[in-house]
C-alpha positions in Angstrom: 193.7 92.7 144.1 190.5 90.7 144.6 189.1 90.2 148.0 187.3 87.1 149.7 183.7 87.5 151.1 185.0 88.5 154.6 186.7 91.7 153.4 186.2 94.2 156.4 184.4 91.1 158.0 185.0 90.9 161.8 187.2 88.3 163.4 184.8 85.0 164.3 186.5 82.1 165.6 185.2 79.1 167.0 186.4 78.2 170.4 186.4 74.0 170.5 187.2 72.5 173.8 185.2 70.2 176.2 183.8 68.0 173.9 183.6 64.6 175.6 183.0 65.2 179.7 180.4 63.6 182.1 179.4 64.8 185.1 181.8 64.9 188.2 180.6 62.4 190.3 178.7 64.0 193.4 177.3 67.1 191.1 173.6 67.8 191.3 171.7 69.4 188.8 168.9 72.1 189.4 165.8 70.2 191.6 168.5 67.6 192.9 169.9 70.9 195.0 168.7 70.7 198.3 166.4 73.6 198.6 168.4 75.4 201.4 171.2 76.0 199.1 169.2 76.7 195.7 168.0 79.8 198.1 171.2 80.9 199.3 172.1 80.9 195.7 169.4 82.7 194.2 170.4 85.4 196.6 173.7 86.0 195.1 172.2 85.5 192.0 169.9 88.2 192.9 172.8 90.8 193.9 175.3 89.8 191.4 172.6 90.3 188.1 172.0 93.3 189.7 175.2 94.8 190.0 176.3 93.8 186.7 173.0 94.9 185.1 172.9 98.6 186.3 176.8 99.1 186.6 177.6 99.0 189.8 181.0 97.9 190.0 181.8 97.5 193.9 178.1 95.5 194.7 179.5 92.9 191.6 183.4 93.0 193.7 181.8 92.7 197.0 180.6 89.6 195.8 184.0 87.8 194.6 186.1 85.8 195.9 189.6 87.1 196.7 191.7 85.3 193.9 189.7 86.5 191.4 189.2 89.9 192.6 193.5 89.7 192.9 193.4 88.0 188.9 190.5 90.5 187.8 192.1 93.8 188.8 190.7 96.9 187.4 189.9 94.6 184.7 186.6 94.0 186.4 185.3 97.8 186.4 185.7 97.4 182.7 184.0 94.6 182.2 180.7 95.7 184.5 180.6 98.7 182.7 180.4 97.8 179.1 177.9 94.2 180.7 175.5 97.3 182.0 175.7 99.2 178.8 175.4 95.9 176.6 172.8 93.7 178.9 170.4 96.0 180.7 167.6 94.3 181.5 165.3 94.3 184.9 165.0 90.7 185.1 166.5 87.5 184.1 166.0 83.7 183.9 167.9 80.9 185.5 168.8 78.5 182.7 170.6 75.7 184.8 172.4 75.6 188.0 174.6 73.0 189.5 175.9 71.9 193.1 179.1 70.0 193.6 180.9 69.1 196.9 184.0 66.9 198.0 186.5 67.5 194.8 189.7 67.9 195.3 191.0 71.0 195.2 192.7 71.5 191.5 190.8 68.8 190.1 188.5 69.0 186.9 184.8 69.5 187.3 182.9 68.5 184.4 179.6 69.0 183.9 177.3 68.4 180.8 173.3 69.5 180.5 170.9 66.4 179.8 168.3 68.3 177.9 168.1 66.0 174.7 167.7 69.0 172.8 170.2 70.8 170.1 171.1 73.1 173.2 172.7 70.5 175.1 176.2 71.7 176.5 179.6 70.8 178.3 180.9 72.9 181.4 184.3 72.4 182.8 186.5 74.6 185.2 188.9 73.5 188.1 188.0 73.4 191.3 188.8 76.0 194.1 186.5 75.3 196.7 184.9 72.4 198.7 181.9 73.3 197.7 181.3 74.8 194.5 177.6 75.9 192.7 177.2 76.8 189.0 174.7 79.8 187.7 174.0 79.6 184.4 171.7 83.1 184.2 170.0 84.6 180.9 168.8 88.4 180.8 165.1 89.0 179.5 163.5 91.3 177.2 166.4 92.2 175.2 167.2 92.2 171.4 170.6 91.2 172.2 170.5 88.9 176.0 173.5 87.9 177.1 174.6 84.8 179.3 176.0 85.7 183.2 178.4 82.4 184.3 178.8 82.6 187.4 180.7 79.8 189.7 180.7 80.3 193.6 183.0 78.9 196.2 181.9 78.0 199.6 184.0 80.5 201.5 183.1 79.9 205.5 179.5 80.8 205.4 179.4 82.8 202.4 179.1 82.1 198.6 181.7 84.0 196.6 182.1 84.5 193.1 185.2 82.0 191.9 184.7 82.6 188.0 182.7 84.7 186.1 182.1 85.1 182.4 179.5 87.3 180.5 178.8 86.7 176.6 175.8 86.9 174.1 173.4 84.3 174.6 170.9 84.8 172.1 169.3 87.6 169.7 166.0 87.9 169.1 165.7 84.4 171.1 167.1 82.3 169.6 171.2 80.6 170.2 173.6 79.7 168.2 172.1 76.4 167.8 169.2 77.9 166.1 171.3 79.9 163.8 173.2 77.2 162.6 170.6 75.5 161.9 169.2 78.3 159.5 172.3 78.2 158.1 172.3 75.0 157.1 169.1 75.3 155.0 169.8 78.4 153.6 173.4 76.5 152.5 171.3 73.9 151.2 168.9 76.2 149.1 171.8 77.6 147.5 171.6 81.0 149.8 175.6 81.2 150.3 175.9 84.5 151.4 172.7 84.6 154.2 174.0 81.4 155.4 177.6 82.7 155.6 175.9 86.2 157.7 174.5 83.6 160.1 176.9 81.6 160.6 179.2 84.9 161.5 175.9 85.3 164.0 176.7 81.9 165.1 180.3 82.6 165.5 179.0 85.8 168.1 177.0 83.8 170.3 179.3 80.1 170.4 180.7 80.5 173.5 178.4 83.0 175.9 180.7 81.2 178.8 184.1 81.8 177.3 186.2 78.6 177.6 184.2 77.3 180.5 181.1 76.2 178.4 181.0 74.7 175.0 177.8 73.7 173.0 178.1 69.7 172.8 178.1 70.0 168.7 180.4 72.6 168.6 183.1 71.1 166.5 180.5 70.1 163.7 179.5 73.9 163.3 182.9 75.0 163.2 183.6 72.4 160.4 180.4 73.8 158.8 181.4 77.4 159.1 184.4 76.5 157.1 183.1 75.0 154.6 180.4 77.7 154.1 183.6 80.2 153.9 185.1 78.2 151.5 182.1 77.6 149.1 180.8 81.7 149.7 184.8 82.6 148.5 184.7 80.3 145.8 181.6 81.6 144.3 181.6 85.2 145.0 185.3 87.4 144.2 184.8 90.8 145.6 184.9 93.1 144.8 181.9 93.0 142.0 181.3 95.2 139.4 177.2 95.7 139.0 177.7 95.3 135.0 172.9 95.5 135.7 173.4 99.0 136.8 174.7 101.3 134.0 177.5 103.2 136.4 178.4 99.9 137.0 179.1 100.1 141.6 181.4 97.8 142.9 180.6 95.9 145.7 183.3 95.4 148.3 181.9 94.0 151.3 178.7 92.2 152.6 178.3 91.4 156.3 175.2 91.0 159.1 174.2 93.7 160.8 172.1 93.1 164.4 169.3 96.0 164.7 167.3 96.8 168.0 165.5 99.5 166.9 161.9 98.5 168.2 159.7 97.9 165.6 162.8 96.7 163.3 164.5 94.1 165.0 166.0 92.0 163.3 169.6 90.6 161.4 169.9 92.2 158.1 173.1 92.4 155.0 175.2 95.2 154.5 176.2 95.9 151.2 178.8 98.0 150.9 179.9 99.1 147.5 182.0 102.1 145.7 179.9 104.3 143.9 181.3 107.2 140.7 178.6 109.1 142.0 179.4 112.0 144.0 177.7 111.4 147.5 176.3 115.3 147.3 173.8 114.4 144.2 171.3 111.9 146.4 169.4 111.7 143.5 171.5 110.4 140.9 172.7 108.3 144.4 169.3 107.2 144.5 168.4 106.3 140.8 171.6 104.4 140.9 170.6 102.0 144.2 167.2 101.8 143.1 168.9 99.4 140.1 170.9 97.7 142.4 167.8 96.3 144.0 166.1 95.5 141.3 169.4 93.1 140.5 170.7 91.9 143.8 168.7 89.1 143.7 170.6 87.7 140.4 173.8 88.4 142.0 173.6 86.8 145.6 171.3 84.6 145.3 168.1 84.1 147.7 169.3 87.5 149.3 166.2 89.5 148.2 163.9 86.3 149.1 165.3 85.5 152.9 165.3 88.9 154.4 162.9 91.6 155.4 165.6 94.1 154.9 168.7 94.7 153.2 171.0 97.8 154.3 173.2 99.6 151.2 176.0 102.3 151.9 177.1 103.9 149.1 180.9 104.9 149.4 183.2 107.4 147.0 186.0 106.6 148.5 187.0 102.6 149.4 187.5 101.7 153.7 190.9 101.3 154.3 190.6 100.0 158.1 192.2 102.9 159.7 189.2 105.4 159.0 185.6 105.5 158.2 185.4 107.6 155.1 181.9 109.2 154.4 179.3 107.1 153.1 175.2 107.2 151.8 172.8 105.0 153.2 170.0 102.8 151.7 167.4 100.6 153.1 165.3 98.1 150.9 162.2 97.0 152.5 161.0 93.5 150.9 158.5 92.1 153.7 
């Protein structure tokens, strides 16, 4: 049975909510704060990246408020875990912040940046608190930095965590925003199968907030990604036999991969193909790749023109899903 393009893809959705909010009367943005407050803040702020950054689960629960540390259970020491492993950087940056008092308890608080920029984005969450403040804070230095969403309650005199959501933010700096855009000219050069691997990037770093925050042209990338899935399926009916190489591979599968290796960072295709050649003769494993990249260009196009690298494992035996059988690996360097 032929495959689509996504064979052993992972899942991407696009999450589309919040698309047409202004902000909740009374909500100030960033230097509007009073100053007081912005310092309170950036106190928590201070003690929650922390604990979140170097895994230290009861500093991040000390700071939340009771209903979400009852709604969180031992989710939470699962989450900070994997967020330290995933995000750790020493410092972060405070993309936007926002300061909202007098809703009524259960009402809507929406909130949208005024950046005039393809970033712009929508915020909305219900209120739980009198007073309620919104950290929007990025981690630094990374390959891979990730977004911490923080909303805090006014609880007496303290700040508390009310919700909190971490996701990828950006890789290698840039957002979603910027991928998509890539993705659109590589679409637009004819590059279906790079534009389809961004757009799966895309799909990872859509929704860094969860549900809470939405970029404002969300629904026009999702309608984008399925058309690019539609058009890459179309065109390319895996698997493919390599008729250019005389053992003639198959190709089953082509997806992104994100490396942080220093030095090679970067987003690069993984072709994944079925190989006659036993996996124990490298060279005849070799010979045979080196054709392959000599003719990948003619059979994705643009893929051997847009990307510094491209990644090749070489498999006897086809993936199932279940297990990882054994496999050779081949790098292409083209810049």
């Amino acid at each position: 049975m032929r495959k689509s393009i996504l064979y052993l893809l992972v899942a991407v959705c696009f999450t589309v909510g919040l698309q047409s909010c202004t902000n909740s009367k009374g909500t100030k943005a960033n230097d509007q704060i009073d100053k007081d407050i912005r310092q309170q803040i950036a106190e928590v702020n201070k003690k929650l990246f922390e604990g979140i950054t170097t895994g230290n689960v009861q500093a991040v629960k000390d700071l939340m408020s009771p209903e979400l540390l009852k709604n969180a259970g031992s989710q939470i020491d699962t989450i900070v875990t994997r967020c330290s492993k995933r995000y750790p950087a020493k410092s972060f940056e405070l993309l936007d912040e926002y300061y909202t008092k007098g809703m009524a308890k259960k009402s809507e608080d929406s909130i949208k940046s005024d950046k005039g920029s393809v970033n712009d984005y929508n915020i909305g969450f219900r209120v739980s608190n009198d007073e309620m403040y919104t950290s929007l804070m990025v981690t630094k230095g990374l390959t891979i930095n990730g977004l911490i969403f923080a909303v805090y309650g006014k609880y007496g005199n303290d700040w508390k965590v009310a919700i909190l959501q971490m996701g990828d933010y950006s890789i290698m700096g840039k957002t979603a925003e910027d991928y998509y855009k890539e993705a659109q000219e590589l679409h637009a050069k004819g590059s279906l199968v790079d534009a389809t691997n961004l757009m799966i990037i895309t799909s990872q770093l859509v929704s860094p907030g969860g549900t809470y925050f939405s970029y404002r042209n969300v629904s026009q990338m999702k309608i984008f990604f399925s058309t690019t899935i539609d058009v890459a399926n179309a065109t390319y009916q895996l698997p493919i036999i390599v008729k250019q190489v005389k053992t003639e591979p198959q190709i089953f599968s082509i997806s992104p991969q994100v490396i942080e290796e220093v030095g090679h960072e970067g987003i690069y295709p993984v072709i994944k193909y079925r190989s006659t050649i036993k996996l124990e003769d490298t060279a005849a494993l070799k010979a045979e790749n080196d054709a392959m990249q000599q003719a990948i260009g003619t059979i994705f196009n643009g893929i051997d023109q847009n990307n510094q690298y491209i990644m090749y494992e070489a498999y006897n035996q086809m993936p199932d899903g279940k297990s990882s059988p054994r496999h050779y690996g081949f790098i292409q360097k083209l810049k």
